[in-house]
N, C-alpha and C positions, 0 to 999 in steps of 0.2 A: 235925915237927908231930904226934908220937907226944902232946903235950899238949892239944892242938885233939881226937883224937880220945878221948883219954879224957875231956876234957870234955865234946866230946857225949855221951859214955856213960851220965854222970851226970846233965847234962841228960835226956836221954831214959828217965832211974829206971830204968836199966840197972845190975848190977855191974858194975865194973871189968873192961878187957879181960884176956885169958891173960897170961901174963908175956911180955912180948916177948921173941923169939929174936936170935942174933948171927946173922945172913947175912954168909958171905964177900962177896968181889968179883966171886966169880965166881957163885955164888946172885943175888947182886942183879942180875949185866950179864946172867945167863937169867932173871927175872922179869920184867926189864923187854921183854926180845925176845920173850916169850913173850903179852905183853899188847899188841905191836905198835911199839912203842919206836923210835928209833933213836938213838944216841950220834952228836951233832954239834954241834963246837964243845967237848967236851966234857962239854955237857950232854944229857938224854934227852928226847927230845919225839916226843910221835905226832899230836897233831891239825894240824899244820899253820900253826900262827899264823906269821904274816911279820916278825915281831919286834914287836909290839904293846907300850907301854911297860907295860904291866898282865899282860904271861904273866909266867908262874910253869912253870919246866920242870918232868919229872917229879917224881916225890919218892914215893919209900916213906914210906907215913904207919905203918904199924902191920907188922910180921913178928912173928907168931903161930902158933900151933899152934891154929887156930881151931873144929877139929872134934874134937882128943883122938885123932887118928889116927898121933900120933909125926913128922908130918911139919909143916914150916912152910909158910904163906899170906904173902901179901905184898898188901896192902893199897895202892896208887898212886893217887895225886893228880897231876894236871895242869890250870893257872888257865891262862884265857882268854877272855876275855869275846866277842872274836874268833868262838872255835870253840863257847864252851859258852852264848852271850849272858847272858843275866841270872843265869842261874845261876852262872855265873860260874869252875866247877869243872868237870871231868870224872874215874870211880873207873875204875878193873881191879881186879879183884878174881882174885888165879892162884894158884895151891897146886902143892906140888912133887909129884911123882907116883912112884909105888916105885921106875922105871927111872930118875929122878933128873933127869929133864924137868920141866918145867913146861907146864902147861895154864891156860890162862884160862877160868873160871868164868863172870863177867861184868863188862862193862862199862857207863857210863853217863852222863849227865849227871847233878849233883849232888854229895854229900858222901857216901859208903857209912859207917853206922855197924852195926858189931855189936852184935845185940840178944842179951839169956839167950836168947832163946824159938826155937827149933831146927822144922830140918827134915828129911828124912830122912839117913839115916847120921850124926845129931850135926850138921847144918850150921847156922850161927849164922843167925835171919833177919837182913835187911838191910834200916835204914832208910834211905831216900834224901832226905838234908836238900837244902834249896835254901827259895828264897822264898816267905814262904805260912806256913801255923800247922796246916799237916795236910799228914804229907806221906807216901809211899807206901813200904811194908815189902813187901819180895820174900823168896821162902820158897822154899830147894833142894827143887824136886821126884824129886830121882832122876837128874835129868839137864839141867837150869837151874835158873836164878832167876827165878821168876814171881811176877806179884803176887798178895799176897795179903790186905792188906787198907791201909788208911790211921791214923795216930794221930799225934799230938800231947802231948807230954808222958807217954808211955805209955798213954795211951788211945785207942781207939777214935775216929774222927770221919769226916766227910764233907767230902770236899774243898768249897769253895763254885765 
């Protein structure tokens, strides 16, 4: 669904994301453990749905190099209307770390899209699509993703 997120990209008057990177098998099966994952049946799931016919298991949506630090992010998706109601979605958001672990940044309800507009150490902000026509952008403070303010087609707005 690396297509799903470059079109929001462009939706949201964004440039195009980094060049996506190749993750081995074993990069992906720690990105996914590292966002709380578990491989069953095959497939990766962390929220819990009881096999609802509308999940969608994990899925790396985008692996990037999203901060220009040499290292890749791994971008995850998980559908359940089950676990994420109307939204429909749940993100992780993890990046590989120098000792070659992976850490989770953040997680969510919603769609995580990378925006140009940065936050400290290069970190992409974050908007968070779901239902509605304004929806909320999180900004790396140092040490999470907090929010920082709301827009709509790259502008500015107020939720109603």
């Amino acid at each position: 669904m690396v297509t799903g997120i470059l079109s929001a990209l462009l939706l949201a008057g964004t440039s195009p994301a980094p060049p996506p990177v190749n993750l081995t098998a074993a990069e992906r099966a720690a990105a996914f453990r590292a966002a709380g994952f578990k491989l069953q049946r095959g497939k990766w799931s962390a929220c819990g749905d009881p096999g609802t016919a509308a999940y969608t298991p994990g899925t790396i949506e985008l692996a990037a190099d999203l901060n220009g630090d040499g290292r890749p992010e791994a971008l995850i998706s998980e559908g359940s209307s089950y676990c994420f109601g109307a939204t429909e979605v749940g993100y992780w958001l993890v990046t590989k770390r120098a000792d070659g672990g992976w850490t989770l940044l953040s997680q969510g309800q919603g769609m995580a899209t990378p925006l140009t507009s940065r936050g400290i150490a290069n970190w992409p902000d974050l908007q968070i699509g779901g239902p509605g026509f304004c929806f909320p952008v999180l900004r790396w403070n140092g040490r999470a993703y907090v929010q920082n303010r709301f827009e709509y087609e790259g502008k500015r707005c107020r939720p109603s």
